[in-house]
N, CA, C and O atoms as a DFTB+ gen file, in Angstrom:
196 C
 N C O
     1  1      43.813     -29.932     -54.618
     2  2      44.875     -28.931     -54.400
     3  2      44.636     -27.639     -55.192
     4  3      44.839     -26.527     -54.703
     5  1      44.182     -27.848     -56.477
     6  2      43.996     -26.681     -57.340
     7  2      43.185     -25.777     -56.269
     8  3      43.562     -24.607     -56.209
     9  1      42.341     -26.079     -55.591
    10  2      40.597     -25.458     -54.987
    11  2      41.390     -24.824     -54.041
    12  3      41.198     -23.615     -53.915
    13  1      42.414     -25.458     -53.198
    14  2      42.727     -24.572     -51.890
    15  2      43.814     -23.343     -52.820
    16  3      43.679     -22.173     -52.461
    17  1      44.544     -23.546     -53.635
    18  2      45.328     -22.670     -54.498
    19  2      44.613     -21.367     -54.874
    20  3      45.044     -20.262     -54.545
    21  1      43.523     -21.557     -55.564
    22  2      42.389     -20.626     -55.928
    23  2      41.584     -19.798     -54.705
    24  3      41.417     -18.578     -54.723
    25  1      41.061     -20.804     -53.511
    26  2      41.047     -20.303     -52.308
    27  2      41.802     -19.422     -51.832
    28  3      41.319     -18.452     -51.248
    29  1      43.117     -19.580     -51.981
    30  2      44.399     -19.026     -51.056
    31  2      44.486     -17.096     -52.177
    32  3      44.865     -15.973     -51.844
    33  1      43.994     -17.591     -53.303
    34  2      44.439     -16.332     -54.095
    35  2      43.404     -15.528     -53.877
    36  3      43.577     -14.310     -53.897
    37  1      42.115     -16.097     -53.625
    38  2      40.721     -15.144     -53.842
    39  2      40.812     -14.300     -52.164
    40  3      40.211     -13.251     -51.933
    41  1      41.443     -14.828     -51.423
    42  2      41.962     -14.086     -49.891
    43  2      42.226     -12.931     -50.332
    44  3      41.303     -12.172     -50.625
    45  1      43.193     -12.659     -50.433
    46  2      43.633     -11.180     -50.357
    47  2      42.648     -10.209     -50.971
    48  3      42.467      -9.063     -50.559
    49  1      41.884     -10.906     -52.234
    50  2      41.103      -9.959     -53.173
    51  2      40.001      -9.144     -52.115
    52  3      39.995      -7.915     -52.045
    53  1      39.085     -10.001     -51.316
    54  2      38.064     -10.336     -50.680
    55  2      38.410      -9.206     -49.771
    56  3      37.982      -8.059     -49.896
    57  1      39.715      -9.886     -48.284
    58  2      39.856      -9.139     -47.820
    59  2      40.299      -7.234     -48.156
    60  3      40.030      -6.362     -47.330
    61  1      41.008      -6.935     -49.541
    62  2      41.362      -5.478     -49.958
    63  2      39.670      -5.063     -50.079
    64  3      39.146      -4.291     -49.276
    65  1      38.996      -5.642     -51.102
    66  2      37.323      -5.144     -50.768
    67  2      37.258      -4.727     -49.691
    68  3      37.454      -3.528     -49.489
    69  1      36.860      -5.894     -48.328
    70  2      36.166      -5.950     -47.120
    71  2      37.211      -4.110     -46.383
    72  3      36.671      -3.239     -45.700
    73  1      38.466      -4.111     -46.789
    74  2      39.217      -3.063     -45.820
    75  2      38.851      -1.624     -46.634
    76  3      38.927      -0.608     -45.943
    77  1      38.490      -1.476     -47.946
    78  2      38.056      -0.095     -48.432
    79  2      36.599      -0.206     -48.437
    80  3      36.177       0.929     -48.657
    81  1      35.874      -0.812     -48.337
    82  2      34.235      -0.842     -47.537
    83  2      34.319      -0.060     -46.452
    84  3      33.881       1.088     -46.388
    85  1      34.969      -0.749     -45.441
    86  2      34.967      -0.230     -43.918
    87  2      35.770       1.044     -43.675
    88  3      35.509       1.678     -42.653
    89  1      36.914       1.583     -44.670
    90  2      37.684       2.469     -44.624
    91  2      36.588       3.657     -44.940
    92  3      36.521       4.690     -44.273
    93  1      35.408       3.229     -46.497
    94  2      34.315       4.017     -46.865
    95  2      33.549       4.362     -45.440
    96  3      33.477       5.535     -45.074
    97  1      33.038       3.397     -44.730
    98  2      31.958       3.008     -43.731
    99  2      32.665       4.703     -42.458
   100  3      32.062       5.660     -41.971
   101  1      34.476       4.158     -42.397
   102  2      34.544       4.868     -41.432
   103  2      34.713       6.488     -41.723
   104  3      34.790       7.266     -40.772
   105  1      34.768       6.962     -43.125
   106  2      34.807       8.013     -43.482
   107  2      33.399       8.730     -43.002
   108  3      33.233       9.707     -42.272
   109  1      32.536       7.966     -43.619
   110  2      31.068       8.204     -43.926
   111  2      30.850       8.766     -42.059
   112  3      30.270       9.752     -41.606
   113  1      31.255       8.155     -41.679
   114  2      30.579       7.869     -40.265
   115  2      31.089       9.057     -38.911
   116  3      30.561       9.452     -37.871
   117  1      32.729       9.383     -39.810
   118  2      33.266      10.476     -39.241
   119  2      32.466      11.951     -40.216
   120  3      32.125      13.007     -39.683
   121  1      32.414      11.831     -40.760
   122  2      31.876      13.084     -41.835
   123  2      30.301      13.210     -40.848
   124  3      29.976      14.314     -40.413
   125  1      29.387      11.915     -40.568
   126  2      27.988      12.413     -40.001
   127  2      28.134      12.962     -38.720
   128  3      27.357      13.865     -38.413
   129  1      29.557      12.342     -37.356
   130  2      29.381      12.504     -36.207
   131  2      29.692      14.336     -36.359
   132  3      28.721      14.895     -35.847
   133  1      30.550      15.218     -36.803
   134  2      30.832      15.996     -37.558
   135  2      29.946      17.351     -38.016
   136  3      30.054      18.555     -37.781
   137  1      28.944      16.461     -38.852
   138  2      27.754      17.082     -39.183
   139  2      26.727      17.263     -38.394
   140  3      26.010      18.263     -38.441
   141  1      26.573      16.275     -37.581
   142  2      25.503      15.965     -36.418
   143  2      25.884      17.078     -35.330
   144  3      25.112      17.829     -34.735
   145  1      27.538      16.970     -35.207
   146  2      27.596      18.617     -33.847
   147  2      27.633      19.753     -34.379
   148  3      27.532      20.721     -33.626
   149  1      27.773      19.955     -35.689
   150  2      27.767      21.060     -36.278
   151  2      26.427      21.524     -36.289
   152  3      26.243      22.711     -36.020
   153  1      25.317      20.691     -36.592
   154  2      23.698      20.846     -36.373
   155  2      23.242      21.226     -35.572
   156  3      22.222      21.909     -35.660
   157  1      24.145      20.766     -33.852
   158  2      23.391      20.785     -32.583
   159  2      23.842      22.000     -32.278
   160  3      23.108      22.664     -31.546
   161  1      25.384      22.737     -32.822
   162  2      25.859      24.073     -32.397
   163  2      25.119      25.244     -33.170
   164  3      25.191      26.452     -32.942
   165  1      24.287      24.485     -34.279
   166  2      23.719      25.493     -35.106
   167  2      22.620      25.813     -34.380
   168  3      22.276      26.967     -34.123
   169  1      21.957      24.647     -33.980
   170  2      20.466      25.118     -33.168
   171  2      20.564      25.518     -31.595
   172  3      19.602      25.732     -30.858
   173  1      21.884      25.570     -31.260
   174  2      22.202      25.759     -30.049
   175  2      21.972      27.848     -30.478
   176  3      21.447      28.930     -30.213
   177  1      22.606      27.289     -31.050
   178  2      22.945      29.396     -31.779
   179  2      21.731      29.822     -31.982
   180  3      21.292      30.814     -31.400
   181  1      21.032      29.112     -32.845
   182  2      19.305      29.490     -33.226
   183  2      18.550      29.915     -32.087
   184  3      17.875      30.944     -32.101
   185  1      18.658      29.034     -30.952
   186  2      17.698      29.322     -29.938
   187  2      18.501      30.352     -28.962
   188  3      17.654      30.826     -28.204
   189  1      19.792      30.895     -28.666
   190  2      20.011      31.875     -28.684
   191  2      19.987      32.978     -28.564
   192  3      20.290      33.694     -27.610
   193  1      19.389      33.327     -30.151
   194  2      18.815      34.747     -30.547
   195  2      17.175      34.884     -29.779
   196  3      16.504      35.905     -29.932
């Protein structure tokens, strides 16, 4: 009983990690898609001139 008690507490810890990982993951990921069209409008402009 102790093991599933300890089990039951280490849950929440695990999962708050696992949700600011992926919260990081989805920042990261909005910041590149972002950067990536900002790149393509830059060389869109470059070739342009």
């Amino acid at each position: 009983m102790p093991g599933l008690l300890r089990k039951n507490q280490k849950i929440p810890v695990a999962s708050a990690q696992f949700w600011v990982l992926e919260h990081i993951f989805f920042v990261l990921s909005t910041k590149m898609q972002i950067f990536l069209k900002m790149r393509l409008k830059f060389e869109h402009f470059v070739n342009m001139k």
